[in-house]
N, C-alpha and C positions, 0 to 999 in steps of 0.2 A: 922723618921718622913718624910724625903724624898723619901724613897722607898713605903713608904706608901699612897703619896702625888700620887706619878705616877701612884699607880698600880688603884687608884682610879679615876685617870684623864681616864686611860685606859679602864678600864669596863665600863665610861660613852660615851665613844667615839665609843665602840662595839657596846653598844646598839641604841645608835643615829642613825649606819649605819646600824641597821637591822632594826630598825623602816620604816628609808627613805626606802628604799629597797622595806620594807614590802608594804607602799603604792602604789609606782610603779608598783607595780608584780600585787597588786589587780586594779589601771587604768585599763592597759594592759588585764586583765580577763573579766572584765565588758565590756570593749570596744568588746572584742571579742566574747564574747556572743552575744551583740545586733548587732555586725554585720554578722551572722552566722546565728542568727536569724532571721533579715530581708531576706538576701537572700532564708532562707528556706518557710518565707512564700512568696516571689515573683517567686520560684520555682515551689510551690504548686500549683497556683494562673496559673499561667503558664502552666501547664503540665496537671491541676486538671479541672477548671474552666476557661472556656472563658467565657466573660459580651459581651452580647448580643448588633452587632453594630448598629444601629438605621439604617435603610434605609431611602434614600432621598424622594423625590416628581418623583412622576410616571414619567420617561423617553419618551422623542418626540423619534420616527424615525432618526438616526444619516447621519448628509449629510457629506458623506468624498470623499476622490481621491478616496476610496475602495469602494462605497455604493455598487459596486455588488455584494459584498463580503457579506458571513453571519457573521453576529456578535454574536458572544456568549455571551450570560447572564453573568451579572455583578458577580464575584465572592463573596462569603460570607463576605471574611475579605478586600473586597474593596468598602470604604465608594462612598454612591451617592453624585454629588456635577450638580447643576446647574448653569450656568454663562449665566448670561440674558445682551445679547449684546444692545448697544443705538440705531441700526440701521441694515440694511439686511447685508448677507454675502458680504464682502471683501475687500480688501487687510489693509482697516484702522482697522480690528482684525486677518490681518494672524499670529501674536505671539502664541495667543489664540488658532487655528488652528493648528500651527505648535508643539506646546504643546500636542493637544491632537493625530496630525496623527502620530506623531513622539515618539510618547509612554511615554514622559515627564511626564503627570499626573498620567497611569498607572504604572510609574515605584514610583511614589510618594503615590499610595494605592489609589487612590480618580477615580473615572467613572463618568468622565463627561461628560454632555448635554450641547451645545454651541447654546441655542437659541435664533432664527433672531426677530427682535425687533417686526416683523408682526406675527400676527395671520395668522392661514387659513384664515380669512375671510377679513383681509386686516386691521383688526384695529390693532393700535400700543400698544405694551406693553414699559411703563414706566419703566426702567432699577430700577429706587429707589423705585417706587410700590410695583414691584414686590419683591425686596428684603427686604424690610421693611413688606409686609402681609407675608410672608415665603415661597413663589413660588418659590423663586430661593435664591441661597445661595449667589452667588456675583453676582457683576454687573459691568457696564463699563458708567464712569459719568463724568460728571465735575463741574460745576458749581453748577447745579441742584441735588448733593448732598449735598450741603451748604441748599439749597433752603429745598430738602428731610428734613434733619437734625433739620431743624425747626419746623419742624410741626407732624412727625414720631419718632418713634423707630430710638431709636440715631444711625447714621452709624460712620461706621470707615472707612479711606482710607489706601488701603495694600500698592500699589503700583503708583507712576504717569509713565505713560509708556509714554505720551507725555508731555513735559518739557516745551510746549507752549502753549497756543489757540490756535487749528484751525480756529480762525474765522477770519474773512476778512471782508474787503468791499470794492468794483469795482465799477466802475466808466467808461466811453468808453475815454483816450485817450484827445478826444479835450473836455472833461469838466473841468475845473481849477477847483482843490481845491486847496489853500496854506494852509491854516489849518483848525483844528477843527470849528472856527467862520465863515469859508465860505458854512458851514453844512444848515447855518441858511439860504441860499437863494437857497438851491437844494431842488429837489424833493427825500427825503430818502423813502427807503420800511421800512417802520419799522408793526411789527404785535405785538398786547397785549400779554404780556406776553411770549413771543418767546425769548430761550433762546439765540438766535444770534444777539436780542436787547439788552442784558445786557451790555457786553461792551461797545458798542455804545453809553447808559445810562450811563457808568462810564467816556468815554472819556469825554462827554460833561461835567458833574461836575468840573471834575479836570479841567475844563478849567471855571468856575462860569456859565456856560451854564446850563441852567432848560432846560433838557428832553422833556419836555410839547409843548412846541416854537414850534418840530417838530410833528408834525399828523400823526396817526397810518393809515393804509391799513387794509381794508375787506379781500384779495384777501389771500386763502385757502392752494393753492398749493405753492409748491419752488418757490425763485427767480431763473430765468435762466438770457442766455446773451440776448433773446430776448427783456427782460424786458428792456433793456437799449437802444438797437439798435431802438426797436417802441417808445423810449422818456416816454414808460410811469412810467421809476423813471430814475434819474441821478446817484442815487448809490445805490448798492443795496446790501447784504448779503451773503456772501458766506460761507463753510465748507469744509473745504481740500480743499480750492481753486480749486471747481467742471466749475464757472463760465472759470477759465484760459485756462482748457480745453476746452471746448468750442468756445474760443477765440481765440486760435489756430487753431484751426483746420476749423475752420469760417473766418482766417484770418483778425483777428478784433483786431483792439491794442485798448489794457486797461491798467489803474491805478489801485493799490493797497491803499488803507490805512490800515495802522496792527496797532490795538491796543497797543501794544508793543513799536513801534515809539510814544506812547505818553502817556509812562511810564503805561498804563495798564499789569499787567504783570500776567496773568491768566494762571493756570495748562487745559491741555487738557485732552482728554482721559484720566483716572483712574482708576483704579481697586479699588472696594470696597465690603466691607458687613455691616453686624452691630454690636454694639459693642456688643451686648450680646456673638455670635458664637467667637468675638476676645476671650472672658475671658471666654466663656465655653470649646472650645476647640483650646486654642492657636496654637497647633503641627498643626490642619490641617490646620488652615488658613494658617502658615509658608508653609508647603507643596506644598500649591497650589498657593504662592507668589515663590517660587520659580522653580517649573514647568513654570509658567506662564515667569518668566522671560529669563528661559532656553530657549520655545517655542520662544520668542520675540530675542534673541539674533539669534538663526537660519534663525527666520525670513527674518532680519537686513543682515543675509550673505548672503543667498540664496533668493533676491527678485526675479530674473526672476521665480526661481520653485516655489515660493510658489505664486503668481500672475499665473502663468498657471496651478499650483493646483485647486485653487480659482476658476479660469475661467470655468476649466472642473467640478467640483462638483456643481455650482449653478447657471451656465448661462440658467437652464430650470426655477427651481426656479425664477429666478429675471426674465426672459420674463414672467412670467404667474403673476408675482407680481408688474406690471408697477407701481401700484400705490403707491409702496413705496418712490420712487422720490419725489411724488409731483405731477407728470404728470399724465395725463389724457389719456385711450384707448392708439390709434396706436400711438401717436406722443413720445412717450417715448420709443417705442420698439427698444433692443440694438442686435442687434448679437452678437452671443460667438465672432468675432475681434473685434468688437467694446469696448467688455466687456471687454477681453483680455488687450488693450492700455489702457480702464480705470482704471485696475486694477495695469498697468506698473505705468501711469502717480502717483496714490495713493503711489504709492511705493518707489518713489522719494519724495513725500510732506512726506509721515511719515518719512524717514531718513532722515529730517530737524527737523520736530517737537522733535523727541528724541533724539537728538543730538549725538545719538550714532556713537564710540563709546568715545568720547571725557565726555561725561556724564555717571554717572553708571547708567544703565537701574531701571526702577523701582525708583527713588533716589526721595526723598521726605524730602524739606526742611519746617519748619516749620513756617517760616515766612514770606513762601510766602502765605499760607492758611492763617495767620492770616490778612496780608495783604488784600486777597480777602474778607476774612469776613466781613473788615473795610470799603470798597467800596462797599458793597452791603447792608452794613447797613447803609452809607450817604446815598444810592438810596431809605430808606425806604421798601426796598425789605424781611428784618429779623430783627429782635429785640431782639433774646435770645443770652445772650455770647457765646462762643465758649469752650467748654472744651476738649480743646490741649491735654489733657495725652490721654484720651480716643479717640478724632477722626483721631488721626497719631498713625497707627500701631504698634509697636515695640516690637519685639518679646524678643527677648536680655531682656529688663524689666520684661515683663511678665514670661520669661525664670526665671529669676532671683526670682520672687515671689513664682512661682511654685517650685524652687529647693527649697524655704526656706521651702515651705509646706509639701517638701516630708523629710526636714530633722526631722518634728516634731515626726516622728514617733519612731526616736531613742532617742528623746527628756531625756526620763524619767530614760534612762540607761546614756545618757552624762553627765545628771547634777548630778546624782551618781559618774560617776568617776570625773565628776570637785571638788563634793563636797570633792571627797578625794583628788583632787591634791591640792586643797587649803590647806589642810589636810598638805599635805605634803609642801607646800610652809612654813606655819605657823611653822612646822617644822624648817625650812630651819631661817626662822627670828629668832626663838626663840635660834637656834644657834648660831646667829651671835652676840645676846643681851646675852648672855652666854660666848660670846667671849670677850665682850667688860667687862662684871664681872669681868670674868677671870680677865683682865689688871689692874680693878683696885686694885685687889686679890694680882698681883704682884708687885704693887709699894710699898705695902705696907710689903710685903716679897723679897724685893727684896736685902737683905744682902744674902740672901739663894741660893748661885748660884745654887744646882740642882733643886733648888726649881722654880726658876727664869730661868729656863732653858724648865722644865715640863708645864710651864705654858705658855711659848713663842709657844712653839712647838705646844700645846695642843690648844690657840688661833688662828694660822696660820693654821694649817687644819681644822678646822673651818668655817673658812672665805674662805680657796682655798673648801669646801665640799661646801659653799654658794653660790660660784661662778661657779661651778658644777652643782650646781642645776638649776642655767640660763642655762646654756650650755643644758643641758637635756630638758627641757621647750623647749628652740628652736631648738633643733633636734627633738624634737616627731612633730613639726609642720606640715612638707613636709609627712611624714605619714600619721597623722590625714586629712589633705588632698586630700591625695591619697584617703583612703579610702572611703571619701565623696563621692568621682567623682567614685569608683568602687558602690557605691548603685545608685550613678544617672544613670551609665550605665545600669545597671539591670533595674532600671526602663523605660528605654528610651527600651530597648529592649523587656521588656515585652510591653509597652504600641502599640509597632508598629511589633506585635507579630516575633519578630527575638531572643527570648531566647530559649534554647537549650540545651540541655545536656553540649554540648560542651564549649561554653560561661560560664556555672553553674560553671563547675569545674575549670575554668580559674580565675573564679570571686575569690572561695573559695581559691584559692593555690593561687592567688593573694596577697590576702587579708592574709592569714599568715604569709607570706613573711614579709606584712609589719609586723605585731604583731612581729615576732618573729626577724626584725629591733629594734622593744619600748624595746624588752626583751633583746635583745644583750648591746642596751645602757644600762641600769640596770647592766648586769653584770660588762661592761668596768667600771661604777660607783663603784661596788664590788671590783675591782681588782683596783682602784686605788684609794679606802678610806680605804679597809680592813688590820689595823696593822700585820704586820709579826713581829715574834721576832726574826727568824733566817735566818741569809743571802743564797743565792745560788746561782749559774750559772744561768741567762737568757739572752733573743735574746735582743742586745739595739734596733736594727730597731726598732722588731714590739712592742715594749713597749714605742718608741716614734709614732711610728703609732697610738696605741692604743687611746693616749693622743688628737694626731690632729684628731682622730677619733670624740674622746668626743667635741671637738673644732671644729669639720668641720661648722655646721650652723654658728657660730658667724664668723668664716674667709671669709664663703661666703657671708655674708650679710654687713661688711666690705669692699668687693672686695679687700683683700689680697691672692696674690698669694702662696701656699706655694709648696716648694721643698722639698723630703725627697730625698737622695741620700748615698749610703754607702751600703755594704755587707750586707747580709741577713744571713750569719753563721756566723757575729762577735757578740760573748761573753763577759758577764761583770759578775764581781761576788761582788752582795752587798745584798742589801735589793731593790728588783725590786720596790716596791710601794714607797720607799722614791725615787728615780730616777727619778719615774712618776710624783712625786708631783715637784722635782725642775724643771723638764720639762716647767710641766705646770705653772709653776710659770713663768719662762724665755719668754715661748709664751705669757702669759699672757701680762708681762712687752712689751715685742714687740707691740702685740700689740694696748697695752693705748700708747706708742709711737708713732705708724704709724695712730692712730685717732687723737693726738695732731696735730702731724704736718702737716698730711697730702698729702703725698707726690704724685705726678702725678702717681707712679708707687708701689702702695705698694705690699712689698714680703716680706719673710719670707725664709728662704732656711738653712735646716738642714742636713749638713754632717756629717758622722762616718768614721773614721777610724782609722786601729792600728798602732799604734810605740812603740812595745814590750819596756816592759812592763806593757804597757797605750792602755787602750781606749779611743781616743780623740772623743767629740763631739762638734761639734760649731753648735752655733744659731746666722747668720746674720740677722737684718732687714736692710728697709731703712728709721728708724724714726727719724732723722737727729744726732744722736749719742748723745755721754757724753758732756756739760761742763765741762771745766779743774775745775771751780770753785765747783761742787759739787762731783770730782773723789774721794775724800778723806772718801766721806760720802756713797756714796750710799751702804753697805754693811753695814752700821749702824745699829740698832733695832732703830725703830719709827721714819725714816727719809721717808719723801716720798715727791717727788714736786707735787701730786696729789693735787686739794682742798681737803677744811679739811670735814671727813666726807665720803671721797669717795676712801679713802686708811687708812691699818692700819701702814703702811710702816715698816712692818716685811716681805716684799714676797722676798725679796734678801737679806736679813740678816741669812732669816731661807733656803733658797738656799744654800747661802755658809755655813752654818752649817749643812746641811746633809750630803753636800760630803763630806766637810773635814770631820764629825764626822762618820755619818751613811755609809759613800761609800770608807773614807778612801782616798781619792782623792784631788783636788783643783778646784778652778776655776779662771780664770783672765777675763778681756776685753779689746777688741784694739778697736778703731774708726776706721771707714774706711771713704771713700769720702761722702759715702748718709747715713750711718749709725752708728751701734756697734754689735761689734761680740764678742758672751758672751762663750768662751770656756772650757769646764769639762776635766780636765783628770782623770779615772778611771782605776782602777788597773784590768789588764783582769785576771790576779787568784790570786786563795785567799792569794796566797804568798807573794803579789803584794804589797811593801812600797812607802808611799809618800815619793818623793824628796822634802827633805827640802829650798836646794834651789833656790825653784823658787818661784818667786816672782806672790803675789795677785794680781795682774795688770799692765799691761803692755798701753800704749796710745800714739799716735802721732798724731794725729790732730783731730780736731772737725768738 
């Protein structure tokens, strides 16, 4: 009745591990199909068929240090990109400049046009206008993309390259202001709707001041220092504080008020587009966010070169365009020195405004835009909310939505193999409620010691196959991942045409490697659920390898250290699979120990070595060791300090019954200072008798 008890416990245990098995091998097949697949059509797609790049809006005449130079036509696979500047060339857009003389945009695929805010014909192009009808693909804003945003095609902001207002407002020196309420008895320049009255509009609020009190100016062109020194305003408007120069060099002493001293706290210069281009093609706005801020960091090193760049490419431009100032005929005409210290002086106010390199270039908080929103709709100025996800750039998100989209294409092959690893999960449960049968199978046979022995044995591998099957779950993880980011590479490669032969085959022999990692675990699982009935000579190392092998995820997500140490040609002669299973059993025990306690320093550390007759192995942790009060028990059947439910407390009962029975061996345990060291002796040949005696345990402190 007994031998027939086993032999029927045994053909169901075969078949359980070729079922699990079976599922695994077909994951691992389907996975590897659909990833073999995709790269053969991103190959195809690649090598077969280019998708035709849309060309930009017709290119101006390019003003650079090189204009003598012939420019060659835009390449095929280099997209057009236009950046419609807020104002004529220089130094408050040498980033921009330095970007494109400096080969930043072309080494990022994009041929760009840096056009000055004038027409030929001297009328000004609207930076958000023009980027909202599709003239130009970005722009350079501030305020007046909140203003745009309102009434247009929603924009988005990429970058803020200036982390402050430019704006000001001057004053000569002997006019007292003490604060914002001494506004109310000056003569301000203020003009309708001018965006260097907005602040001005907000100081007054935050101070319960109506706007209104102070009266608007006719007058068409710039405030200059003139305007202050002939009385006819007391304060007036400035941008990059143009008026300061002036004042210097006129040897004129002026006051400042900066919006800023009274808590207005406005983004300057920005880089923007709309949000359509952000969600149609996120890679190139990133591309030309980050050219952009490459060119600005150069900038930022190199002011003198790129201020005498400036000077030399557009000091003819800017005399034939006086009127982009504000000025009228001869009284604005600059000479290239003049232009040259105008361009020094710019170059100093923008290394204020961008606080580089103390601030990260480009860096865009969100609360300061919400912030500005909130003041510009006390002024009456806007009335539609703000929708934050969409008008702050963020590629990383959009990064994130677009990988989910490219994962849908393997979609229909993953939930195939998930539907089998559930498959195989359900498995794995229906074992464990087979286990728990079992137990009650044997209380109720339990006069029947081989019977009560088949049933023990046949429960506990079981539950360590159950426990197994997490260990496998969480090693295929860092795979399944791997190969995630080997299709995003493909596609990132195809999309910015850099795939290749060479990459192909990188991809492919990648990508088996891992497979043929899911497949390796599968076997290690074979080789250490599959029953042997007859013992032999094996390596102990690599069959405790093998085990920390199946173990490695759950130790590293633990943060337990482990040690293996010991000869690579010591020999044991038993039943290698029952060895692997007390292994696993002992690490196991270690460590639900070192997650109880928790120790600062969790380890693990496994020695071999021989003392003829004996193959000794020890397993140290440091998971604060044995109680004296439970040393008597723990080798029990059905003792465990585990809660109830989360141990079957046979994993050290059926431990020391393998060796002593199945291995022929012993095992004891000592405490140490942080832990307990759980030692096997095994007989190294088959001639090999336990010493009767020594004693099942040994202990000295806790």
């Amino acid at each position: 009745m007994a031998a027939e008890f086993k032999e029927c416990l045994r053909k169901e245990e075969k078949l359980l591990i070729r079922t699990v098995a079976l599922f695994l091998r077909v994951v691992v097949f389907i996975l590897g199909v659909g990833i073999i697949g995709a790269i053969h059509v991103s190959t195809e797609t690649a090598f077969g068929f280019y998708p035709e790049i849309p060309h930009g809006y017709e290119l101006e005449t390019r003003e650079s240090a090189e204009e003598t130079k012939e420019h060659p036509s835009p390449s095929a696979n280099k997209q057009s990109v236009v950046l419609q500047l807020r104002w004529e060339p220089q130094f408050q857009f040498a980033g921009y400049y330095a970007a494109l003389w400096q080969g930043y945009y072309e080494e990022a695929g994009l041929d760009v046009t840096i056009r000055s805010a004038f027409d030929e014909t001297g009328n000004i192009r609207q930076a958000t206008e023009e980027v909202q009808a599709g003239r130009a693909d970005f722009g350079v804003g501030a305020v007046d993309i909140l203003f745009a945003n309102e009434n247009g095609k929603p924009l988005s902001v990429v970058a803020a390259i200036f982390q402050r207002s430019a704006v000001a407002y001057y004053r000569l020196e002997e006019t007292k202001v003490n604060n914002v309420v001494d506004l109310l008895d000056r003569k301000v320049a203020r003009r309708h709707l001018d965006l260097l009255d907005v602040e001005l509009q907000a100081m007054l609020i935050a101070e319960g001041i109506d706007p209104v009190q102070l009266p608007y100016t006719d007058k068409k062109r710039s405030f200059t220092l003139e305007d202050l020194t002939s009385r006819r305003y007391e304060i007036v408007p400035s941008y990059l504080d143009s008026i300061l120069l002036e004042a210097r060099e006129a040897e004129v002493a002026v006051s400042v008020l900066r919006p800023l001293d009274y808590g207005i706290d406005f983004y300057g210069d920005s880089v923007f587009t709309t949000v359509k281009l952000t969600q149609e093609d996120p890679e190139m706005v990133e591309a030309f966010r980050k050219a952009t801020l490459q060119g600005w960091r150069y900038a930022l090193e190199n002011p003198l070169e790129m201020a005498t760049l400036i000077t030399e490419s557009f000091e003819h431009t800017r005399i034939d365009q006086g009127y982009a100032s504000g000025h009228e005929g001869d009284d604005y005409f600059m000479y290239p020195s003049e232009f040259l210290e105008y361009n020094k002086f710019q170059a100093q106010q923008v290394m204020e405004l961008t606080y580089y390199p103390v601030v990260e270039l480009g860096n865009l908080h969100p609360f300061r835009w919400e912030e500005t929103h909130q003041a510009l709709s006390r002024l009456g100025l806007i009335t539609k909310p703000l929708e934050m996800n969409s008008f702050i750039f963020d590629y990383e998100t959009l990064e994130q939505e677009t990988q989910q989209q490219r994962q849908q294409r393997l979609l229909f092959l993953l939930r195939l193999g998930l539907l089998l690893l559930i498959g195989f999960l359900l498995v794995a449960a229906t074992s464990r409620r087979e286990a728990h049968r079992m137990e009650k199978l044997f209380q109720k046979e339990r006069e029947e010691n081989s019977r009560k022995e088949a049933l023990m044995i046949y429960q506990a591998r079981m539950a360590a196959m159950g426990e197994m099957v997490a260990h496998i779950a969480h090693q295929w993880r860092q795979p399944l991942n791997n190969l995630g980011l080997v299709l995003a590479n493909l596609e990132d490669a195809f999309r910015y045409d850099e795939l290749d032969e060479d990459q192909m085959n990188r991809s492919v022999n990648h990508s088996r490697r891992l497979m043929k990692r899911m497949s390796d675990t599968i076997d290690d699982f074979m080789q250490f659920a599959n029953p042997t009935l007859q013992p032999d000579y094996y390596e102990v190392k690599l069959a405790v390898q093998e085990v920390l092998d199946l173990m490695e995820a759950r130790l590293r997500a633990y943060g337990v250290q482990v040690s293996l140490e010991g000869d690579d040609k010591i020999t044991a002669y038993g039943h290698r699979n029952h060895f692997s299973q007390a292994v696993f059993n002992l690490i196991a025990n270690a460590m639900d120990a070192l997650a109880e306690h928790q120790p600062s320093d969790p380890s693990i550390k496994v020695g071999i070595e021989k003392d003829p007759p004996w193959i000794i192995l020890s397993i140290s942790d440091t998971g604060g060791g044995i109680h004296p009060s439970i040393a008597e028990q723990i080798f029990e059947p059905y003792f465990s300090t585990k809660p109830e439910k989360q141990g079957t407390g046979l994993g050290l009962y059926m431990t020391k019954t393998i060796i002593e029975n199945s291995l022929k061996g012993q095992i004891h345990w000592e405490n140490h200072q942080q832990g307990v060291t759980m030692i096997i002796r095994m007989p190294e040949k088959k001639e090999g008798k336990l010493d009767d005696g020594k004693e099942n345990r040994t202990h000295d402190r806790t």
